[in-house]
PyMOL commands that place a pseudoatom at each C-alpha (Angstrom):
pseudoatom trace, name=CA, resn=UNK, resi=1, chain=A, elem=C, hetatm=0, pos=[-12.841, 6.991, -20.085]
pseudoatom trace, name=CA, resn=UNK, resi=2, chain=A, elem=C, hetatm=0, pos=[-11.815, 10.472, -21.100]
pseudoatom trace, name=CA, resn=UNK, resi=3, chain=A, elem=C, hetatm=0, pos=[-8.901, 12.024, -19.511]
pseudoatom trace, name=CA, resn=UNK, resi=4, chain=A, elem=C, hetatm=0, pos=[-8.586, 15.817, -18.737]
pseudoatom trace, name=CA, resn=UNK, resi=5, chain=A, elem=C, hetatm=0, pos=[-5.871, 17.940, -16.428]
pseudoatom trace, name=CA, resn=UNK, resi=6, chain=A, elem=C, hetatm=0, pos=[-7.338, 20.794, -14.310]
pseudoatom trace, name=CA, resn=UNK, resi=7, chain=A, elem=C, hetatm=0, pos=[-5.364, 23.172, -12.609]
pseudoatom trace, name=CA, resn=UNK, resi=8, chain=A, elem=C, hetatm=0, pos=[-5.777, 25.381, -9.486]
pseudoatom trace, name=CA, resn=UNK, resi=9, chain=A, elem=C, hetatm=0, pos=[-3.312, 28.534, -10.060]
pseudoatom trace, name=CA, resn=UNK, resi=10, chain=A, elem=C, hetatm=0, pos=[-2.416, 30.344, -5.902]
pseudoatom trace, name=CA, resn=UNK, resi=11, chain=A, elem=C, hetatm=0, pos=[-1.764, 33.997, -5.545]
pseudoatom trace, name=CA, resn=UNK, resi=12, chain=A, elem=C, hetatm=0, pos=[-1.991, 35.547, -2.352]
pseudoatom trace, name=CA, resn=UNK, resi=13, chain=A, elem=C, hetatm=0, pos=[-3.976, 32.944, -0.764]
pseudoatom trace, name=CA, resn=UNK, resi=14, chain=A, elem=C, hetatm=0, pos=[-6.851, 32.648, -3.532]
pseudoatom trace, name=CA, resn=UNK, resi=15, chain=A, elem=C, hetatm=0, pos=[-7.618, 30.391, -6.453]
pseudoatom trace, name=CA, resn=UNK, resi=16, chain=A, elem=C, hetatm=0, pos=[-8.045, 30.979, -9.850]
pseudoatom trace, name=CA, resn=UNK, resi=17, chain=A, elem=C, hetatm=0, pos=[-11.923, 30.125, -10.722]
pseudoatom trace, name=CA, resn=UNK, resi=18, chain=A, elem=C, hetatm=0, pos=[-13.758, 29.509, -14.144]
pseudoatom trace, name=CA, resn=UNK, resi=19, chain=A, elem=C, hetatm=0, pos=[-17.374, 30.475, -13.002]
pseudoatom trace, name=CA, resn=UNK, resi=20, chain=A, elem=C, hetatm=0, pos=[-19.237, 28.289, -15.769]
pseudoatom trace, name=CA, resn=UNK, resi=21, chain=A, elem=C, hetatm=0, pos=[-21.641, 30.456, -17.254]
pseudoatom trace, name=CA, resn=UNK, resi=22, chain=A, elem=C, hetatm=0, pos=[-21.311, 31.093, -20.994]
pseudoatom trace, name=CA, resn=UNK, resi=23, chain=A, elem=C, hetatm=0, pos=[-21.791, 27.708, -22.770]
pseudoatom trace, name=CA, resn=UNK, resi=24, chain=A, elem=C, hetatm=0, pos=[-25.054, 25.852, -23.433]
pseudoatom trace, name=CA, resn=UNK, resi=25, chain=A, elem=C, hetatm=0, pos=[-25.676, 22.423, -22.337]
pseudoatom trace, name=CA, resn=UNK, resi=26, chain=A, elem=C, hetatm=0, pos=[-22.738, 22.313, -19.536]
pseudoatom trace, name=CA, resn=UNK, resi=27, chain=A, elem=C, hetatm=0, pos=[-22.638, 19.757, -17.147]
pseudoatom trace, name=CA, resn=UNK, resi=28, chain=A, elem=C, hetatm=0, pos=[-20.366, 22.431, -15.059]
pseudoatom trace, name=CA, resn=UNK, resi=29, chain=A, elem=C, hetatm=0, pos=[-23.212, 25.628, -15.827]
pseudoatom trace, name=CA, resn=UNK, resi=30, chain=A, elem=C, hetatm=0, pos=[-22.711, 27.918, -13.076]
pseudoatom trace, name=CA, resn=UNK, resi=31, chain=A, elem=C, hetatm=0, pos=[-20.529, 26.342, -10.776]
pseudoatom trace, name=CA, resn=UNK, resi=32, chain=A, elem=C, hetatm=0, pos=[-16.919, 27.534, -10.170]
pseudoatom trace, name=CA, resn=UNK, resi=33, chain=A, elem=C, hetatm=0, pos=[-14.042, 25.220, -11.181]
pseudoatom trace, name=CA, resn=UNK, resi=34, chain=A, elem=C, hetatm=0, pos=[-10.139, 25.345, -11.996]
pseudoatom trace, name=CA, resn=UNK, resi=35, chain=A, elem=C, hetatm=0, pos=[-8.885, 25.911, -15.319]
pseudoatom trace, name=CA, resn=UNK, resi=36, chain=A, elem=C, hetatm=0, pos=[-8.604, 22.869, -17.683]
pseudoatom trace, name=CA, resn=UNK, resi=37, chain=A, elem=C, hetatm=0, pos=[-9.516, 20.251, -19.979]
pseudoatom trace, name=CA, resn=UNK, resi=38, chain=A, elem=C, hetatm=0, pos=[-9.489, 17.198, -22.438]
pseudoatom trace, name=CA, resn=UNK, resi=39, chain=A, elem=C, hetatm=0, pos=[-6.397, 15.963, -23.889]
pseudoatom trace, name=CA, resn=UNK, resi=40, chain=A, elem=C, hetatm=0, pos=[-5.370, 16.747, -27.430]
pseudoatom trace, name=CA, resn=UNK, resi=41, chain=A, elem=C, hetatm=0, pos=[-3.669, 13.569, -29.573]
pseudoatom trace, name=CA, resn=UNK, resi=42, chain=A, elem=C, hetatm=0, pos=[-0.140, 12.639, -28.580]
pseudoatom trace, name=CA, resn=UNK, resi=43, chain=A, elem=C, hetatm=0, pos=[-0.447, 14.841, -24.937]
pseudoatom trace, name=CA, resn=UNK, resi=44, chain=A, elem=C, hetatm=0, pos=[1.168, 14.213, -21.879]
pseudoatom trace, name=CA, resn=UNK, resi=45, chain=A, elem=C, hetatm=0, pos=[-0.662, 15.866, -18.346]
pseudoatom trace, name=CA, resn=UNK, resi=46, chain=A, elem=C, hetatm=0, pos=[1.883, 18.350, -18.682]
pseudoatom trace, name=CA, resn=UNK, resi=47, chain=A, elem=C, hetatm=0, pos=[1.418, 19.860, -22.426]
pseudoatom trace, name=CA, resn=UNK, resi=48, chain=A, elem=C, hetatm=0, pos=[-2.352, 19.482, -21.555]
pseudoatom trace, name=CA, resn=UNK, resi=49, chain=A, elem=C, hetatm=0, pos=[-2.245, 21.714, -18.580]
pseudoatom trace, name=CA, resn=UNK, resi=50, chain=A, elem=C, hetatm=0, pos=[-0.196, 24.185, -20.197]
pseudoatom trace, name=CA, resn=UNK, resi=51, chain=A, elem=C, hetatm=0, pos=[-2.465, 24.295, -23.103]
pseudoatom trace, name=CA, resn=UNK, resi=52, chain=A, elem=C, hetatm=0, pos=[-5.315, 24.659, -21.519]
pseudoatom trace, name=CA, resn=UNK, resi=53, chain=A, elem=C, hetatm=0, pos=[-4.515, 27.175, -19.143]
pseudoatom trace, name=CA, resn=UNK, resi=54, chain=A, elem=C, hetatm=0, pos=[-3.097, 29.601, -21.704]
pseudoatom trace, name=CA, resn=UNK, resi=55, chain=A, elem=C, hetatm=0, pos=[-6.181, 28.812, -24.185]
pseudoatom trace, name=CA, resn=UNK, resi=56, chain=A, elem=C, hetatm=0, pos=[-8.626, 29.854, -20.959]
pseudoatom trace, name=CA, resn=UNK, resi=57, chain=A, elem=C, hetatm=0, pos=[-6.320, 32.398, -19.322]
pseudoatom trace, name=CA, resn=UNK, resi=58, chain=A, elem=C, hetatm=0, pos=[-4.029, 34.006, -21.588]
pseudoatom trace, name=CA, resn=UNK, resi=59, chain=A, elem=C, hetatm=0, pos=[-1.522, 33.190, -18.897]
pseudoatom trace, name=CA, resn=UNK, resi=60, chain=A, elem=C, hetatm=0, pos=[1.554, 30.413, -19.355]
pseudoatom trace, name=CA, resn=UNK, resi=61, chain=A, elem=C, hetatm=0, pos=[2.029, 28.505, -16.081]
pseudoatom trace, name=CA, resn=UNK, resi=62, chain=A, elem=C, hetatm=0, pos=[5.738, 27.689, -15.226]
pseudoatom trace, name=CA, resn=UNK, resi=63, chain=A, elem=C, hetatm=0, pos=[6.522, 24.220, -13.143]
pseudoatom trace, name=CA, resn=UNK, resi=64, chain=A, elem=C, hetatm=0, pos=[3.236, 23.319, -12.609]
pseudoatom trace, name=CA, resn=UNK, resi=65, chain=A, elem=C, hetatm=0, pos=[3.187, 20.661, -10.008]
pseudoatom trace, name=CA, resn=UNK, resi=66, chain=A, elem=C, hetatm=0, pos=[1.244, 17.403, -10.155]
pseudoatom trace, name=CA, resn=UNK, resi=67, chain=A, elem=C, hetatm=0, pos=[-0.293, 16.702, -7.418]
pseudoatom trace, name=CA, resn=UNK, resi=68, chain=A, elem=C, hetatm=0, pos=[-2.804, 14.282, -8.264]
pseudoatom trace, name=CA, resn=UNK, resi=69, chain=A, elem=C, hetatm=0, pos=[-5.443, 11.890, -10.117]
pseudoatom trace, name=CA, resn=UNK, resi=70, chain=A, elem=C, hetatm=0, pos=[-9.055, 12.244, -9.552]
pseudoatom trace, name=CA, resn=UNK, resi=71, chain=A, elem=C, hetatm=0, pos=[-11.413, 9.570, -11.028]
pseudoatom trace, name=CA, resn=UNK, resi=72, chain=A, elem=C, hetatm=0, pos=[-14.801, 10.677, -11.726]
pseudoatom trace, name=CA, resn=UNK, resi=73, chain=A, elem=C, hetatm=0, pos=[-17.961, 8.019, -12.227]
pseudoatom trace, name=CA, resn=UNK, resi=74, chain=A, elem=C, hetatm=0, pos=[-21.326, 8.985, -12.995]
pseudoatom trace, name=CA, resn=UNK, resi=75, chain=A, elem=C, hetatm=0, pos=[-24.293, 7.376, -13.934]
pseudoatom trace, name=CA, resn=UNK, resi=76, chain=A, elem=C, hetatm=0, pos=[-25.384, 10.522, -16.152]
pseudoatom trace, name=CA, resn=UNK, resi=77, chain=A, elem=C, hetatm=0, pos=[-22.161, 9.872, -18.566]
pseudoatom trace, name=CA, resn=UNK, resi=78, chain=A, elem=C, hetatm=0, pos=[-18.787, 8.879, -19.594]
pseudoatom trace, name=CA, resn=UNK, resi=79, chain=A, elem=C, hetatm=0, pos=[-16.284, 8.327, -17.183]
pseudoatom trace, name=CA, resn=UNK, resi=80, chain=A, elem=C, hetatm=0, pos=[-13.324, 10.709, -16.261]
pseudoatom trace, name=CA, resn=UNK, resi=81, chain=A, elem=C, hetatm=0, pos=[-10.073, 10.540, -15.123]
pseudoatom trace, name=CA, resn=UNK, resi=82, chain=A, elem=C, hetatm=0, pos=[-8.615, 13.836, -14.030]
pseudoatom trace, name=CA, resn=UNK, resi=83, chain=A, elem=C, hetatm=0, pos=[-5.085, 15.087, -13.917]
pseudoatom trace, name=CA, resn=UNK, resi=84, chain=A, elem=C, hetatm=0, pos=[-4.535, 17.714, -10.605]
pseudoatom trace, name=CA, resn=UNK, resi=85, chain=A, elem=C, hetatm=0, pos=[-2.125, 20.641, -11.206]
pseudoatom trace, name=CA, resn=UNK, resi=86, chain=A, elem=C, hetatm=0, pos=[-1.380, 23.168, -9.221]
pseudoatom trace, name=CA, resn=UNK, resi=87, chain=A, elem=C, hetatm=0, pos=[0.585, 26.313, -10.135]
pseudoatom trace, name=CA, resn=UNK, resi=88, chain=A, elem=C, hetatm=0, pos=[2.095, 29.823, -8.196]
pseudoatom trace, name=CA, resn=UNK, resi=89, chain=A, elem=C, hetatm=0, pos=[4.181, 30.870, -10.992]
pseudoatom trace, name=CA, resn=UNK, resi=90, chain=A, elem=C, hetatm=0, pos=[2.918, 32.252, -14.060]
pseudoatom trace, name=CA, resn=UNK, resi=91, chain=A, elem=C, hetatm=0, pos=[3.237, 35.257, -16.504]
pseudoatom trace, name=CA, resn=UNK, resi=92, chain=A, elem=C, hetatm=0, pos=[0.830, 36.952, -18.761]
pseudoatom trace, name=CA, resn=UNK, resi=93, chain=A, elem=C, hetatm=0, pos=[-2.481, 39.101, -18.517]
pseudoatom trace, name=CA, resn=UNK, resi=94, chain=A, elem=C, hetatm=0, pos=[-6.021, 37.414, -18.297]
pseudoatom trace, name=CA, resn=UNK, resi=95, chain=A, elem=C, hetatm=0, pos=[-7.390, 37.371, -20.912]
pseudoatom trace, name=CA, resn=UNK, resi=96, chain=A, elem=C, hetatm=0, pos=[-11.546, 36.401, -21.680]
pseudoatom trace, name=CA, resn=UNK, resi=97, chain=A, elem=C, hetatm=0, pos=[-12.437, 32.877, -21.687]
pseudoatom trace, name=CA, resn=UNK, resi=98, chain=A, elem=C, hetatm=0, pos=[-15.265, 31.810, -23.779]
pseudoatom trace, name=CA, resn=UNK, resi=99, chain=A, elem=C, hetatm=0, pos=[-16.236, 29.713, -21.387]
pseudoatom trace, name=CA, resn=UNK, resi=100, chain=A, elem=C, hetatm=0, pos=[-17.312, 31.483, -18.204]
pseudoatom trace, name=CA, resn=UNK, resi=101, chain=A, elem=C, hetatm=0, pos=[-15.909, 34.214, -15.851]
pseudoatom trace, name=CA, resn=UNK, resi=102, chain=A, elem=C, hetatm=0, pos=[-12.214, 34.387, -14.777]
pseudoatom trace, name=CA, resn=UNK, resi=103, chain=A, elem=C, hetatm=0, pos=[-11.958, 35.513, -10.802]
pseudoatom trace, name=CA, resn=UNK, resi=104, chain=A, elem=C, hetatm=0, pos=[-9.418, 35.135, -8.134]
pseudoatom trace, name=CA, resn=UNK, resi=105, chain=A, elem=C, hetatm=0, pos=[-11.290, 33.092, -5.139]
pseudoatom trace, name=CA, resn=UNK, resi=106, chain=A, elem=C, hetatm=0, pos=[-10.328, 33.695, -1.221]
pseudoatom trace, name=CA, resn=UNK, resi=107, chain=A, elem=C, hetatm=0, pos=[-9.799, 29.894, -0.323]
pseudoatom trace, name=CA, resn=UNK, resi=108, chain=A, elem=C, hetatm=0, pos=[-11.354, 30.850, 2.745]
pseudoatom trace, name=CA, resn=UNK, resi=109, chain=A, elem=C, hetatm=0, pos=[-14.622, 31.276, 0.743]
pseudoatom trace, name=CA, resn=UNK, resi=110, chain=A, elem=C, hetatm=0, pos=[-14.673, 28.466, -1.464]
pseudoatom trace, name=CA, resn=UNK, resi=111, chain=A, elem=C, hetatm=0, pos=[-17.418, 26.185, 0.488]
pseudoatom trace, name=CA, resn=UNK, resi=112, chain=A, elem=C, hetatm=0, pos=[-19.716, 29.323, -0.135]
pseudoatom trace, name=CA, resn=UNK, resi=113, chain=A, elem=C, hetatm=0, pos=[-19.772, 28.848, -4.078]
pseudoatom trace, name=CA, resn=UNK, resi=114, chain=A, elem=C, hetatm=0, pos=[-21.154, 26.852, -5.820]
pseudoatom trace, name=CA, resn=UNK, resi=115, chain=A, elem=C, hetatm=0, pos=[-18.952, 24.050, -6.701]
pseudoatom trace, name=CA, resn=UNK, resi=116, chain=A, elem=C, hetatm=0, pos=[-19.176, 20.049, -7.128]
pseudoatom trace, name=CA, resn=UNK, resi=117, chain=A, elem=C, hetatm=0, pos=[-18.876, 18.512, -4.000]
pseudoatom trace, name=CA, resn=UNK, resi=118, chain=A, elem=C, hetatm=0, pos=[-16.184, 16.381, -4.371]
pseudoatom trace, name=CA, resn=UNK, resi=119, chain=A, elem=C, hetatm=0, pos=[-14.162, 19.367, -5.761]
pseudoatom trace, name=CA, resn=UNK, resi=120, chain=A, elem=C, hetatm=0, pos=[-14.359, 21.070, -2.154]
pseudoatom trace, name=CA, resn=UNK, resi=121, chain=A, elem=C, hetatm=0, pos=[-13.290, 17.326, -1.363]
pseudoatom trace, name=CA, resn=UNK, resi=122, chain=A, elem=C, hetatm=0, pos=[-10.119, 17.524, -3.491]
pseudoatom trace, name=CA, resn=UNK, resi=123, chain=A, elem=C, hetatm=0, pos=[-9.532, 21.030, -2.669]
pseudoatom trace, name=CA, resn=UNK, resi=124, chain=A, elem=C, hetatm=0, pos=[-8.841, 20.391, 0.864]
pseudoatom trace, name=CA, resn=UNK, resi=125, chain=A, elem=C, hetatm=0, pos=[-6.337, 17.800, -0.621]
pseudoatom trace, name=CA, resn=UNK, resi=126, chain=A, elem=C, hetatm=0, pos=[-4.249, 20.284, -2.323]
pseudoatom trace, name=CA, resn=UNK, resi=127, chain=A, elem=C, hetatm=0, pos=[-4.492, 22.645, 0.667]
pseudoatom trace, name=CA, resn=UNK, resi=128, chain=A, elem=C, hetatm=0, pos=[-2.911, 20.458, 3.354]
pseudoatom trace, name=CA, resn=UNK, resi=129, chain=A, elem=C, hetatm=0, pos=[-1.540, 17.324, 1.828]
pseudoatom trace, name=CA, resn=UNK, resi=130, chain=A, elem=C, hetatm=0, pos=[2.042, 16.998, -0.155]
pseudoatom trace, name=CA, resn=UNK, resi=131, chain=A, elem=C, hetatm=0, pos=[2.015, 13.984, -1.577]
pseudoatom trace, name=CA, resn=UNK, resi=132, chain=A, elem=C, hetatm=0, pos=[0.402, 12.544, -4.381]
pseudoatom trace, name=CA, resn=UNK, resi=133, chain=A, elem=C, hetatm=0, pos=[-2.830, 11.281, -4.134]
pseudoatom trace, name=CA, resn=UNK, resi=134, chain=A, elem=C, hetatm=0, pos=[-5.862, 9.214, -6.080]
pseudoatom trace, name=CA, resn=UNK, resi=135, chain=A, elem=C, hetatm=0, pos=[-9.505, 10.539, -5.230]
pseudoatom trace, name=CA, resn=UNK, resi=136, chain=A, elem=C, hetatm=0, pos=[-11.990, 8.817, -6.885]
pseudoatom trace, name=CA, resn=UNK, resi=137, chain=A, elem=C, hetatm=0, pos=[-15.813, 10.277, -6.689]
pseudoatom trace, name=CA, resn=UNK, resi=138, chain=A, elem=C, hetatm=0, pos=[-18.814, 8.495, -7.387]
pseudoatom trace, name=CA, resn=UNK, resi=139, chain=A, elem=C, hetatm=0, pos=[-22.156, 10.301, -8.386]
pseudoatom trace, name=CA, resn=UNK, resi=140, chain=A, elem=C, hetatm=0, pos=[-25.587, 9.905, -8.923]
pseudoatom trace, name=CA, resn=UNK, resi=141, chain=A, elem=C, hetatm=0, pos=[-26.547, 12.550, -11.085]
pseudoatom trace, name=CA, resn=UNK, resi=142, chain=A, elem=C, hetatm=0, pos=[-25.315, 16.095, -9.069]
pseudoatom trace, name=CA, resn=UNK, resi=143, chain=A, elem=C, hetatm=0, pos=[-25.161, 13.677, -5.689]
pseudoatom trace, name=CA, resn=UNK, resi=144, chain=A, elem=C, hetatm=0, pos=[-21.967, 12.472, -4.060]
pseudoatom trace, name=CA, resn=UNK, resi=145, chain=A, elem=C, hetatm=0, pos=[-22.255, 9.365, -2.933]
pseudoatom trace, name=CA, resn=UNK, resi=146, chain=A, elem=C, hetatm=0, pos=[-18.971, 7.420, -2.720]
pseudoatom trace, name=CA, resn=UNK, resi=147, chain=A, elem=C, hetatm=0, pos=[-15.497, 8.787, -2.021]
pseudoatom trace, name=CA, resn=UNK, resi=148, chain=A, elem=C, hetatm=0, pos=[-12.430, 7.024, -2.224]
pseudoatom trace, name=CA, resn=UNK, resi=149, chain=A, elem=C, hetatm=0, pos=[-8.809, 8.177, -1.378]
pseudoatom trace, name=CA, resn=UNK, resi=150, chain=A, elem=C, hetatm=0, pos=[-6.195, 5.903, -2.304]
pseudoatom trace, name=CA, resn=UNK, resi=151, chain=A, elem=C, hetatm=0, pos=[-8.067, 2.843, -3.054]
pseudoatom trace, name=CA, resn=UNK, resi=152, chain=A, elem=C, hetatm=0, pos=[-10.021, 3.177, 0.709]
pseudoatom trace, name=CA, resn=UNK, resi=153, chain=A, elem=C, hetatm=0, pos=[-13.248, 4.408, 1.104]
pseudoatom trace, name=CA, resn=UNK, resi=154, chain=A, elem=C, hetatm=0, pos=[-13.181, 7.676, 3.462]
pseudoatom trace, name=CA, resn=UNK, resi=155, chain=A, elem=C, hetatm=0, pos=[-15.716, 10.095, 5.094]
pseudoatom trace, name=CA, resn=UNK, resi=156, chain=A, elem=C, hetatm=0, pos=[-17.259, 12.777, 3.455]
for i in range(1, 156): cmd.bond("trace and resi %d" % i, "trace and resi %d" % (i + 1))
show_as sticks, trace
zoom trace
């Protein structure tokens, strides 16, 4: 199972969005997700995140907050298991990312981009809820079909 952090940065009631649209052969081409990635030897969630965001952004996060684990299963590939971050202070200038287009995101409008459906699932999570929490999100190829929150199956 390969681990990876993601993180949603807030201003002014909009999220931070990677629209996936520059690499070949992306399991994420053109849908919008937060900014993250895999672990490097030797990381914790936090020196991940903080990587990652500056490598994507150009921007250095400050007290991220961990707000959860989301385990992803597919029957199309490995396995993942997903650090959640989210973040309202940073510094820096955006910068291009090699990997799709940066844009700030009403979270108003989110459920009219294209996105994963379990990510409007987790979303909604980091919205309302304050406590930690384990998703995990089962697919069949681009399909949802199982969610779990906390170890209990829920409604999606």
């Amino acid at each position: 199972m390969q681990n990876t952090t993601l993180c949603y940065i807030e201003n002014d009631n909009k999220y931070l969005m990677l629209h996936r649209v520059k690499k070949k052969n992306d399991i994420n081409q053109g849908k919008y997700i937060g900014i993250g990635g895999h672990f490097e030897e030797d990381e914790s969630p936090y020196d991940c995140v903080i990587r990652e965001v500056y490598e994507e952004t150009g921007l250095t996060i400050n007290n991220p907050k961990y707000r959860g684990i989301v385990t992803f299963v597919t029957n199309e590939g490995e396995s993942e298991q997903m650090h959640l971050f989210s973040a309202t202070e940073y510094s820096g200038e955006i910068i291009e990312c090699n990997e799709g287009n940066l844009c700030w995101v009403d979270k108003t409008k989110l459920e009219e981009i294209p996105m994963w459906q379990g990510d409007i699932i987790f979303l909604r999570f980091l919205d309302t809820e304050k406590d930690f929490f384990s998703l995990k999100l089962v697919y069949d190829g681009n399909t949802l079909i199982n969610v779990e929150r906390d170890g209990r199956k829920i409604a999606f």
